[in-house]
C-alpha positions as CSV (number, residue, x, y, z in Angstrom):
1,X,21.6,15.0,-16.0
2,X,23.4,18.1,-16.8
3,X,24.7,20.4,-14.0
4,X,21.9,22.8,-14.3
5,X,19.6,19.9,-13.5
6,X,21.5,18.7,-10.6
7,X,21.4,22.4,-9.2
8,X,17.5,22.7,-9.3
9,X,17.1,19.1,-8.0
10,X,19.3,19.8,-5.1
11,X,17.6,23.2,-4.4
12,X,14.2,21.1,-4.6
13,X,15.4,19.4,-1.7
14,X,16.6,21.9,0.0
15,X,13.2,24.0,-0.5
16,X,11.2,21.0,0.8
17,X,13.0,20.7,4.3
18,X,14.3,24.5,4.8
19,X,12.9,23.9,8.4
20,X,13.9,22.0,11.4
21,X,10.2,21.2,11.7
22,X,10.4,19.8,8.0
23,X,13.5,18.0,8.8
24,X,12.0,16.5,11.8
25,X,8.8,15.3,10.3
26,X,10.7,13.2,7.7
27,X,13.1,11.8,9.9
28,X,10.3,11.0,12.9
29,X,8.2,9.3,10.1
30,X,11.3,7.4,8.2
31,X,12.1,6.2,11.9
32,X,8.3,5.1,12.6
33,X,7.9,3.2,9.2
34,X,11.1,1.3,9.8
35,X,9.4,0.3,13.1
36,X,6.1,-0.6,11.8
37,X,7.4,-2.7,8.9
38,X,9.6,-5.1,11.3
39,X,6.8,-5.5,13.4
40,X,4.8,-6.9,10.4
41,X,6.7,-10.5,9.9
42,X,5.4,-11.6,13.8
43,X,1.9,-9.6,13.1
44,X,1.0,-11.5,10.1
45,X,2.1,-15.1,11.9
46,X,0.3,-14.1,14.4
47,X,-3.3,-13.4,12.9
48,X,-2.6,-17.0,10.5
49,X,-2.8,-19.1,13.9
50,X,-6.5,-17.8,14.8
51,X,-9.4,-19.5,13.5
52,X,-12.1,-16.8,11.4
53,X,-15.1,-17.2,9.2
54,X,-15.4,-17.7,5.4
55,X,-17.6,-15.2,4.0
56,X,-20.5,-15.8,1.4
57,X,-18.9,-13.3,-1.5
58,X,-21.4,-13.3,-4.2
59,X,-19.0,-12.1,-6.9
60,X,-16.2,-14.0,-6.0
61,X,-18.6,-17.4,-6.3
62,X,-18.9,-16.3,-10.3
63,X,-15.7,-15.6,-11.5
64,X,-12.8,-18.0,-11.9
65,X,-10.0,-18.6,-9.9
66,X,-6.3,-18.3,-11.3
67,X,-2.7,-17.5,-10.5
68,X,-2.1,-14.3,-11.7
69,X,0.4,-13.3,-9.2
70,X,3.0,-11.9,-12.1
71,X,0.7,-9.2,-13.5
72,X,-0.5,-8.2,-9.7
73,X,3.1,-7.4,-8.9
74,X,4.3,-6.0,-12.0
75,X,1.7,-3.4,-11.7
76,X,2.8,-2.9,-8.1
77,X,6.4,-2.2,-8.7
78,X,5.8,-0.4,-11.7
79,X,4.0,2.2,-10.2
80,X,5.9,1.7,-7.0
81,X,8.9,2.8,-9.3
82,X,7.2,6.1,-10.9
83,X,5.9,7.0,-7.4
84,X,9.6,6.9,-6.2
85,X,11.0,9.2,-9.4
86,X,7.8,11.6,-8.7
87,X,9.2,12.2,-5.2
88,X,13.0,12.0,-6.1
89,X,12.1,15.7,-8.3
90,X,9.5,16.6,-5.7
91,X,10.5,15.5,-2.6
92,X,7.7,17.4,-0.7
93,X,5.9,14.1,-1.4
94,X,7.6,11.9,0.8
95,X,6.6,13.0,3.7
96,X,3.0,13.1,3.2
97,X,3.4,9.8,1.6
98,X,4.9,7.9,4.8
99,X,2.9,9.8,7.2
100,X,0.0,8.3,5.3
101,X,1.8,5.1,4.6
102,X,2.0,5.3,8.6
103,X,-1.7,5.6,9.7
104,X,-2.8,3.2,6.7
105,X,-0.8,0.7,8.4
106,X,-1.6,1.4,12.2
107,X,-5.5,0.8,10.4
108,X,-4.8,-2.3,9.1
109,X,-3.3,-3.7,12.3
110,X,-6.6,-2.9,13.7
111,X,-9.1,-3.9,11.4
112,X,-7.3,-7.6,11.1
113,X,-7.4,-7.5,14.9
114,X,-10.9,-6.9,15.2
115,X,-12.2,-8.4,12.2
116,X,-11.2,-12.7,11.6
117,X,-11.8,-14.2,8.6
118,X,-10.1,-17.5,6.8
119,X,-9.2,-17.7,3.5
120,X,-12.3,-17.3,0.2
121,X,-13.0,-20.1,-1.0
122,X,-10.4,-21.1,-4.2
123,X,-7.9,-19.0,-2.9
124,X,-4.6,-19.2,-5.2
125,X,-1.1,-18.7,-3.1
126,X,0.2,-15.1,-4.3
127,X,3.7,-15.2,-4.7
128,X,6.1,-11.9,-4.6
129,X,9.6,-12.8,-3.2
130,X,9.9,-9.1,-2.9
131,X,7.9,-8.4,-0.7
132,X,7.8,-11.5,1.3
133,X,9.9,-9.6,4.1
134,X,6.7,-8.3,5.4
135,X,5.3,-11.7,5.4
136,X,8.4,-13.2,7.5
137,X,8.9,-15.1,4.2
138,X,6.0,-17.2,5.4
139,X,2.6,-18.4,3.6
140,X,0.3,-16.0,4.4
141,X,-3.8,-16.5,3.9
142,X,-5.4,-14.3,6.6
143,X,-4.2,-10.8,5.7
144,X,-7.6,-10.2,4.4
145,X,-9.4,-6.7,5.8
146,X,-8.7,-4.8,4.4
147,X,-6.2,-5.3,1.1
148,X,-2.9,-3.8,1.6
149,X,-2.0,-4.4,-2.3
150,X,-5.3,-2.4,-3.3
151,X,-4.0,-0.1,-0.1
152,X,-0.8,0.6,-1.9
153,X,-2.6,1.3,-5.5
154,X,-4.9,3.6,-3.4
155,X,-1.7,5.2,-1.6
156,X,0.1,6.0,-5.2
157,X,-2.5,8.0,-6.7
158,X,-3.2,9.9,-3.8
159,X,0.0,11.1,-3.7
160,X,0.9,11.6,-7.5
161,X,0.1,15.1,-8.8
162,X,0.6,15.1,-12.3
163,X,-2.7,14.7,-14.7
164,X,-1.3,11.8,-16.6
165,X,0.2,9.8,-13.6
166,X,-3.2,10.5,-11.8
167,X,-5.0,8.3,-14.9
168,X,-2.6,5.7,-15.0
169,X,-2.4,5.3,-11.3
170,X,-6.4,5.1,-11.6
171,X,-6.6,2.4,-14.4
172,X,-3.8,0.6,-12.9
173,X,-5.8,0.1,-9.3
174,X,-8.6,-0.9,-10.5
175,X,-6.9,-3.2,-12.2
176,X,-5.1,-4.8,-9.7
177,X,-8.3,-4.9,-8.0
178,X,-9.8,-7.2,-9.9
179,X,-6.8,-9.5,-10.8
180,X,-7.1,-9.6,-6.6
181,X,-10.4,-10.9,-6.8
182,X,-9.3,-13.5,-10.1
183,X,-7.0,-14.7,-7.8
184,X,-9.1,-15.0,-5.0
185,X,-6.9,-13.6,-2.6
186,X,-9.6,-11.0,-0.9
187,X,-13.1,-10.8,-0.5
188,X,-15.0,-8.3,-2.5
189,X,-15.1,-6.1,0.6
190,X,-10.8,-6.1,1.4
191,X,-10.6,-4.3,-2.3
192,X,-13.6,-2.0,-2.0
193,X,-12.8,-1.5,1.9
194,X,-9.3,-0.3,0.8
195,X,-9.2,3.0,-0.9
196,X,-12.0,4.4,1.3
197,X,-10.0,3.8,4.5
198,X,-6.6,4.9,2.5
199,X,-8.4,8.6,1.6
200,X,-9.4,9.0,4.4
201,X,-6.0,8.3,6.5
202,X,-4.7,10.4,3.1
203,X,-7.1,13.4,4.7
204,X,-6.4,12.9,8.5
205,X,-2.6,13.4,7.2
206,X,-3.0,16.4,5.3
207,X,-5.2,18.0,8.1
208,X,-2.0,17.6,10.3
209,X,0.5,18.9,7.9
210,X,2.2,16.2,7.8
């Protein structure tokens, strides 16, 4: 990266949090997520002690079950990673995306709160040391409504602006989708749930300038 290249980055950032107001949203959100995301590891034991019910999922009864945990994650990370250099050259982004990130999160605590369900039937263990912080590095079954993973697809192409990023962001969610569903790890409902609740959190962000 040449100097001039440096200098417009840097005044990129500068431009994006010329205000205290700016400065403050970031560093209130950054400060929020951190707390949210330690609370996870006790949240999710917590909800794997209760007992729930094991839905009748038509689609899931007709397709094949199989460990495709690799693909799910590689897709996840991959667009994790051009999320992360989108906001690196537009920084602007971040802090819609963790204000989002924020109140998709606080929904989620809810809706696995008030709605209990075990395991679908043929579930196959997914597997992503990376992210098994948020799991307390524990086995966890009953993180079901609604889908986080399809939550974080959703997330990504909300907040990407460019045409091309937009498409591939959209292929690669509804891929992951349905590898979710191969894998048995959701009900039909956790995936289709997901980027409904996710836009509209996405919305109730941008409404509060955020």
């Amino acid at each position: 990266m040449d100097n001039t290249a440096l200098y417009r980055l840097k005044q990129n950032w500068i431009s994006a949090y010329d205000t205290s107001f700016k400065r403050a949203k970031l560093l209130i959100g950054t400060i929020v997520i951190t707390a949210v995301i330690n609370i996870m590891p006790g949240f999710f034991r917590g909800i794997e002690t209760r007992n729930g019910i094991v839905l009748n999922d038509w689609l899931l009864a007709r397709l094949p079950a199989y460990d495709v945990s690799v693909p799910i994650f590689a897709i996840i990370w991959g667009m994790g990673i051009l999320m992360m250099v989108r906001a690196f050259y537009k920084p602007a982004i971040c802090t819609t995306y963790i204000w989002t990130l924020i109140f998709v999160c606080l929904a989620r605590f809810l809706s696995l709160t008030l709605v209990k369900l075990d395991p679908p039937v043929g579930l196959v263990p997914l597997v992503d040391p990376l992210t098994g912080y948020f799991y307390g590095h524990a086995s966890i079954t009953k993180d079901l409504f609604f889908s986080g993973h399809t939550a974080t697809m959703a997330l990504i192409y909300l907040n990407l602006e460019k045409r091309n990023d937009k498409i591939i962001a959209f292929i690669a969610a509804l891929v992951v989708m349905f590898l979710l569903l191969i894998q048995h790890i959701h009900y039909t409902m956790d995936v289709l749930a997901a980027p409904v609740i996710v836009y509209c959190a996405y919305r109730f962000t941008r409404t509060l300038n955020l």
